[in-house]
KOLRO-114216 format. One record per residue: residue in three letters; x, y, z of N, C-alpha, C in turn. Coordinates in steps of 0.05 Angstrom, whole numbers. Example, Ala and Ser with C-alpha at 12.3 -4.5 7.8 and 13.67 -1.06 7.14 Angstrom:
# KOLRO-114216
ATOM  aa   n.xx   n.yy   n.zz  ca.xx  ca.yy  ca.zz   c.xx   c.yy   c.zz
ATOM ALA    264   -114    156    246    -90    156    264    -66    156
ATOM SER    257    -45    142    273    -21    143    258      1    157
This chain:
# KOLRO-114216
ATOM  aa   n.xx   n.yy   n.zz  ca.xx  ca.yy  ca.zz   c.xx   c.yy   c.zz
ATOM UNK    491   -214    276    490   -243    274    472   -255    296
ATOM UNK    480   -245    323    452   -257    340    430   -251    335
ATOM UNK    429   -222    329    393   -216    317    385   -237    294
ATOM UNK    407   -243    272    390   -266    258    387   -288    263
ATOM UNK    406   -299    281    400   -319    287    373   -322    318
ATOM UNK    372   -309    327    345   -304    343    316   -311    326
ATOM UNK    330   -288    310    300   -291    286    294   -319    280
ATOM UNK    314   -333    274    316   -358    254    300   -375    283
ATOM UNK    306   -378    297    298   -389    321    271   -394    329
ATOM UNK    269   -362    320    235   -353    322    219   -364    310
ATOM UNK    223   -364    278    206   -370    255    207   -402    267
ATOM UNK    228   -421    277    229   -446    271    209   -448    302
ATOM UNK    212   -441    321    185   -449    340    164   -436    324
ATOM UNK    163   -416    312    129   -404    308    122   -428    280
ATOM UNK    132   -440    266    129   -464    248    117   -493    261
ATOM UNK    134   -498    288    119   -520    302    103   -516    313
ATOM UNK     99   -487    327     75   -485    337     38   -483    318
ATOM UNK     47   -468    291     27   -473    279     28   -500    259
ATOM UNK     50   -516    265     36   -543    243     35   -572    268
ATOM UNK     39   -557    288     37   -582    306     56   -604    314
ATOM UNK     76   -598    315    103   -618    299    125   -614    324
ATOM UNK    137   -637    333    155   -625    352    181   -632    343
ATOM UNK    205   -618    354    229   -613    348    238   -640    328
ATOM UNK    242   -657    332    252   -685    330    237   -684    304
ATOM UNK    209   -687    299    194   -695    272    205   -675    253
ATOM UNK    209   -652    259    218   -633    239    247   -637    230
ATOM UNK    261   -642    249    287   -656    233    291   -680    221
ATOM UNK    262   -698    223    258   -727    214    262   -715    187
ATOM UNK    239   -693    183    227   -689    158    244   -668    147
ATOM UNK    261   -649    157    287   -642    138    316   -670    130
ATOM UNK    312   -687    148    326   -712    130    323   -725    112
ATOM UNK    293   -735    109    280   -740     90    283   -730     69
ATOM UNK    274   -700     76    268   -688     50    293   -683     27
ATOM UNK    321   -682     48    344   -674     30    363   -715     21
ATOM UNK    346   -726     43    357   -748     34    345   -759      6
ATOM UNK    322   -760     -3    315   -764    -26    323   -751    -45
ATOM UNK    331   -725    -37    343   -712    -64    373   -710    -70
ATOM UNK    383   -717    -45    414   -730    -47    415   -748    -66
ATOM UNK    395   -779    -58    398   -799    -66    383   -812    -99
ATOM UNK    367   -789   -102    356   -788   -128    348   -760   -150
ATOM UNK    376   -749   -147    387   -716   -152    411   -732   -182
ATOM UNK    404   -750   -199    428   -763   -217    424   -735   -239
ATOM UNK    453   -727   -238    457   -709   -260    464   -684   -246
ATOM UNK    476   -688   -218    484   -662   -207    470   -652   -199
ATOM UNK    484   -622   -188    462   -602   -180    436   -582   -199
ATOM UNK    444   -585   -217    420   -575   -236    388   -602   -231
ATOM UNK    401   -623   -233    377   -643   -231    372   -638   -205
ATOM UNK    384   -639   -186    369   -634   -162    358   -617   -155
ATOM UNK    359   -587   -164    335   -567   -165    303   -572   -158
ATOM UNK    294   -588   -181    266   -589   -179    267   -610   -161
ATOM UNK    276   -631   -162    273   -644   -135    265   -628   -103
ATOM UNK    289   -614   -100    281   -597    -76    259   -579    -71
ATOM UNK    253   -562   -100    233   -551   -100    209   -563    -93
ATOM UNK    212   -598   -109    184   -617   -101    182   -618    -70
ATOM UNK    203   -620    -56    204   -629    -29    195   -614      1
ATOM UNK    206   -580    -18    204   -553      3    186   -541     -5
ATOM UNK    178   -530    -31    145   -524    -39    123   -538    -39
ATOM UNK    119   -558    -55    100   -577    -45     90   -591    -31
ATOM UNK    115   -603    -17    103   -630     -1    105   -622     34
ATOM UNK    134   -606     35    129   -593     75    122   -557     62
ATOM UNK    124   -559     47    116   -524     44    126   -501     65
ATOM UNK    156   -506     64    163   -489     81    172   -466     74
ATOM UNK    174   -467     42    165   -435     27    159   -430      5
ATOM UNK    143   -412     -7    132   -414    -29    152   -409    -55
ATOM UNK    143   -411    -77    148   -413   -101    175   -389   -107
ATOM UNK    158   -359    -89    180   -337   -106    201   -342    -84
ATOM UNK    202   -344    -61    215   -348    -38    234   -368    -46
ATOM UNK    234   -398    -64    254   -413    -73    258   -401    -98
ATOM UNK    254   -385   -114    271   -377   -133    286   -355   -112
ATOM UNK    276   -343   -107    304   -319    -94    324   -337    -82
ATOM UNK    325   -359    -63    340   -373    -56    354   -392    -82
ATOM UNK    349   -399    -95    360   -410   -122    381   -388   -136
ATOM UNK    369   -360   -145    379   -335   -157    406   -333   -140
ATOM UNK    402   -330   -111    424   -320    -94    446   -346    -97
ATOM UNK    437   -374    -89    453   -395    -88    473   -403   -115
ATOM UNK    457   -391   -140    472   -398   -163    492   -376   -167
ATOM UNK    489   -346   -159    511   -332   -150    529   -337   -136
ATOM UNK    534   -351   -117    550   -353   -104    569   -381   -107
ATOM UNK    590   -384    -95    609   -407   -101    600   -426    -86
ATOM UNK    608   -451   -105    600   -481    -95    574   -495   -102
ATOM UNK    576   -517   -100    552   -537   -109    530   -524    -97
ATOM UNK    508   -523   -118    488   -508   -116    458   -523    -94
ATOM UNK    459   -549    -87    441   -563    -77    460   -568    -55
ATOM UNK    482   -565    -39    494   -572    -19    489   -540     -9
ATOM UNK    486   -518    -18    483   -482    -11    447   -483      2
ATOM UNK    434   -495    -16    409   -490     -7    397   -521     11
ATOM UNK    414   -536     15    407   -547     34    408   -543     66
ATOM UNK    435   -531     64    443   -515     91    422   -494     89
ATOM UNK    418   -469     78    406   -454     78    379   -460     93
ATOM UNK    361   -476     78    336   -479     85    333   -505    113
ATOM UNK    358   -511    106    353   -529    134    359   -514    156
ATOM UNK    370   -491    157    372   -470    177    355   -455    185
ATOM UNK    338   -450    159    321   -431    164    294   -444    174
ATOM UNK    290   -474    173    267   -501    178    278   -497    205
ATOM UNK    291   -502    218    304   -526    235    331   -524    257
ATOM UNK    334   -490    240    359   -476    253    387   -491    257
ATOM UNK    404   -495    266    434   -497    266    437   -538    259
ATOM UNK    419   -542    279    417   -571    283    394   -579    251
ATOM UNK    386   -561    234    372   -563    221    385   -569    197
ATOM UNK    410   -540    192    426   -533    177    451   -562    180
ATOM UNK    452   -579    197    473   -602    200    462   -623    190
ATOM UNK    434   -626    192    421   -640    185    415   -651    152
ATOM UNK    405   -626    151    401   -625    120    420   -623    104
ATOM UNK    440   -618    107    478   -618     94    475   -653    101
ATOM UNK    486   -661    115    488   -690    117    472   -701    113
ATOM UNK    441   -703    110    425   -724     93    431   -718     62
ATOM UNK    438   -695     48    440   -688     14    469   -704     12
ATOM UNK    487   -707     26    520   -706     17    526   -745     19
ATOM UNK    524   -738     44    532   -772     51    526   -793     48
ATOM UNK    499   -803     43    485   -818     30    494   -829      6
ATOM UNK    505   -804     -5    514   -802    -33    534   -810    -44
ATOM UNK    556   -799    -16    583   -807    -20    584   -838    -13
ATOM UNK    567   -846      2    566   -875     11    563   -891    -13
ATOM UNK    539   -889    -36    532   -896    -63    552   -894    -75
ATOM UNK    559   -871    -79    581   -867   -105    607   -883   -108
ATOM UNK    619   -901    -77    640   -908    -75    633   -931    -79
ATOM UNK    608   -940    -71    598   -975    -79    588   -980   -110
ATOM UNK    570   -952   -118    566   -962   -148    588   -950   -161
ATOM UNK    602   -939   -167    625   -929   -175    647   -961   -180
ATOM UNK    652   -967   -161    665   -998   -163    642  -1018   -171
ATOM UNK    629  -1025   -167    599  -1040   -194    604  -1031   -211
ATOM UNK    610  -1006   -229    602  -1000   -252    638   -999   -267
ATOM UNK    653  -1007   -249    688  -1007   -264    684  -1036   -270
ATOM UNK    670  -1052   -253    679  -1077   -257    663  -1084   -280
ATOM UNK    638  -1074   -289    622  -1079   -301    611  -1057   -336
ATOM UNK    636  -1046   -327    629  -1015   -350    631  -1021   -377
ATOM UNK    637  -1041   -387    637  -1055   -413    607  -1067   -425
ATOM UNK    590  -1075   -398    563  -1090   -402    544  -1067   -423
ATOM UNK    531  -1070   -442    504  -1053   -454    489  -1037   -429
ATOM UNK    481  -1048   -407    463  -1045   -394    466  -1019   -376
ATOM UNK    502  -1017   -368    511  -1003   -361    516   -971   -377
ATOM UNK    524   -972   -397    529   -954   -408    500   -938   -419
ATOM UNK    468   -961   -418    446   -949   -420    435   -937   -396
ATOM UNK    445   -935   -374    433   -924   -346    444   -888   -349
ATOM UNK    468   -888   -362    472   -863   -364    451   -847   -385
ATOM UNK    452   -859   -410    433   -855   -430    400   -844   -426
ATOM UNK    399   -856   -400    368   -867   -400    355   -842   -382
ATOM UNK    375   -833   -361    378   -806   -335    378   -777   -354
ATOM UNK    392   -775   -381    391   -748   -384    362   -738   -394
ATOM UNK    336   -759   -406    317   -738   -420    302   -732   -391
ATOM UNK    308   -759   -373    290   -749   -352    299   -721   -337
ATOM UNK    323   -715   -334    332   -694   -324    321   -673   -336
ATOM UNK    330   -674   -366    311   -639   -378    286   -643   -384
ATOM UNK    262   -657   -370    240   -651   -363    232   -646   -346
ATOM UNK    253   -655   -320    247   -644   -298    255   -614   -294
ATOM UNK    282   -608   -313    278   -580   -309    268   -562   -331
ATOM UNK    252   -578   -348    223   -556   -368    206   -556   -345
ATOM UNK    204   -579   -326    185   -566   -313    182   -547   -292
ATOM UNK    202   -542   -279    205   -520   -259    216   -497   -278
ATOM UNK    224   -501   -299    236   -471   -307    199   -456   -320
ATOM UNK    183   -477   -326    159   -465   -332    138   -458   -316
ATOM UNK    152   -466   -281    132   -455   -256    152   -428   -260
ATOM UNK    175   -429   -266    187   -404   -261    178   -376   -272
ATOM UNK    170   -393   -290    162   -365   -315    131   -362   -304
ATOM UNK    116   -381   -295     86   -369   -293     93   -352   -262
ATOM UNK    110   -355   -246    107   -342   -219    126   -306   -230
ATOM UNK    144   -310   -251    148   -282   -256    127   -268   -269
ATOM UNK    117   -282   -284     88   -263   -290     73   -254   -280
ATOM UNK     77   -263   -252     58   -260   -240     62   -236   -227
ATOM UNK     89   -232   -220    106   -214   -200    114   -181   -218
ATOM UNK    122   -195   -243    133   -164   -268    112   -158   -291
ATOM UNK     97   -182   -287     78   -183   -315     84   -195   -337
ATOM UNK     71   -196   -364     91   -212   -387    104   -196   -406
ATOM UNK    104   -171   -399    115   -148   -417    154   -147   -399
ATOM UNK    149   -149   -383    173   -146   -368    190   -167   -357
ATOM UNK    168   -193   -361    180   -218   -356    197   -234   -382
ATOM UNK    179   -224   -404    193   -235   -435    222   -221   -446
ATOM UNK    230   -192   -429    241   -164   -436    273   -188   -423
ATOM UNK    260   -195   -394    278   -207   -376    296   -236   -378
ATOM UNK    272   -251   -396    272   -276   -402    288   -275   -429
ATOM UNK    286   -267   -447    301   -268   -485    329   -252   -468
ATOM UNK    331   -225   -451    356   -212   -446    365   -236   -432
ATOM UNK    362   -243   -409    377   -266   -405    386   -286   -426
ATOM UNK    366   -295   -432    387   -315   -452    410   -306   -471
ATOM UNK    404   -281   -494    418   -269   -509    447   -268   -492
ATOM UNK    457   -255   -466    464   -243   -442    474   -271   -445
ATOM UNK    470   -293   -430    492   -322   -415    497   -337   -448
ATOM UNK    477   -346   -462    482   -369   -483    504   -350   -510
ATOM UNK    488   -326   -512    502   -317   -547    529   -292   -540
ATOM UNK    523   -278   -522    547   -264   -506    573   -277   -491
ATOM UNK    562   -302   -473    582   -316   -468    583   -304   -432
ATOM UNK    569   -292   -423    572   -274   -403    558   -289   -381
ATOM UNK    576   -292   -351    571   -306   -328    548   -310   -328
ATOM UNK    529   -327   -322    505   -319   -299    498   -308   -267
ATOM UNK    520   -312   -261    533   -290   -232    528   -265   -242
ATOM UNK    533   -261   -263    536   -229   -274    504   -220   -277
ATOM UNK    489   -241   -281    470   -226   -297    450   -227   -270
ATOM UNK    450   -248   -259    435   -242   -236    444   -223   -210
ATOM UNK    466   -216   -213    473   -190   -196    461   -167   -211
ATOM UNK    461   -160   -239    453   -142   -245    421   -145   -241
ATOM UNK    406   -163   -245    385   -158   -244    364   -157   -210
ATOM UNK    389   -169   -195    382   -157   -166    384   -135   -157
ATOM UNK    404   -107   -178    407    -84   -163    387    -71   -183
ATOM UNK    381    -79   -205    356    -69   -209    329    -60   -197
ATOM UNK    325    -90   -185    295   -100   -176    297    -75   -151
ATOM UNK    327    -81   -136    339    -61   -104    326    -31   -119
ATOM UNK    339    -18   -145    336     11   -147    305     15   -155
ATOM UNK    291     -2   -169    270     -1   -184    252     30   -173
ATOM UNK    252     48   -197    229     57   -180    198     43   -168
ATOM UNK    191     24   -184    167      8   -170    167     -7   -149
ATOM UNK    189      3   -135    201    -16   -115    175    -12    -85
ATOM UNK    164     13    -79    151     18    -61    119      8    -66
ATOM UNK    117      7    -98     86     14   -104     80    -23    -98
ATOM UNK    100    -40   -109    101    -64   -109     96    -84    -82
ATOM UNK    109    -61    -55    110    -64    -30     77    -71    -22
């Protein structure tokens, strides 16, 4: 545990030192970045996915594309809200301990702050048209936001297995969670001790 956390330490000075940034701005900018997706994440943790992806791949690029799917793969295995796991995570690994507090409390509280004020707006008011169209209006935007990251997903596994091995991966999964009925915990453990035994595991290195 000290060796990782040393490490973590490391990476987060060797990050300010090559982007120029001192302690303080980098936790400006891990608040930011999880506060916008706290505060405009409607539809749970699935909607907030590509948000974060927009926030940590694109815009501070603190890691690339296959690097947030492995963190996504691992996070959706494991228990608990899936955008409160990878906010700690990456705010740990940005910004280290004070990074990891940071980024948990800009995604959560914000939120909880909202939810108790519009939550009472919307009892007093849940009868109005206008109201009951705000829900309406959030879900197509949500599954386009995630056609669109599930279709960076698929071009970055092609990239990684090919499309013979990515299509093999992609139809078994689905068949596997939607028509089987079977966890997705399950299937992404199995397909991690795969990738672990692979014999192409060295040539890939």
């Amino acid at each position: 545990m000290v060796i990782k956390n040393e490490s973590n330490e490391l990476e987060t000075e060797l990050y300010e030192e090559e982007n120029d940034i001192s302690p303080l701005r980098l936790q400006s900018q891990i608040f930011l970045a999880f506060f916008r997706v706290g505060i405009l994440g409607y539809g749970g943790g699935p909607a907030s996915i590509p948000l974060v992806q927009k926030e940590v791949v694109e815009k501070y690029k603190w890691m690339d594309d296959e690097e947030f799917s492995d963190v996504l793969s691992l996070g959706n295995a494991l228990p608990g809200p899936i955008a409160t796991k990878m906010a700690g995570y990456i705010g740990w690994r940005v910004g280290g301990i004070l990074g990891l507090l940071t980024a948990i409390f800009a995604s959560i509280v914000p939120t909880i702050v909202l939810m108790i004020v519009f939550l009472n707006v919307l009892n007093a008011y849940k009868d109005k048209p206008w109201v009951q169209g705000i829900s309406s209006a959030v879900v197509p935007v949500v599954g386009v936001m995630l056609g669109v990251i599930t279709l960076e997903f698929i071009k970055s596994s092609k990239i990684t297995l090919g499309w013979g091995q990515m299509l093999i991966v992609l139809i078994g999964s689905l068949i596997t969670i939607e028509f089987l009925g079977i966890h997705p915990a399950i299937v992404i453990i199995v397909l991690l001790c795969y990738a672990l035994l692979s014999p192409n595991k060295e040539k890939k290195k």
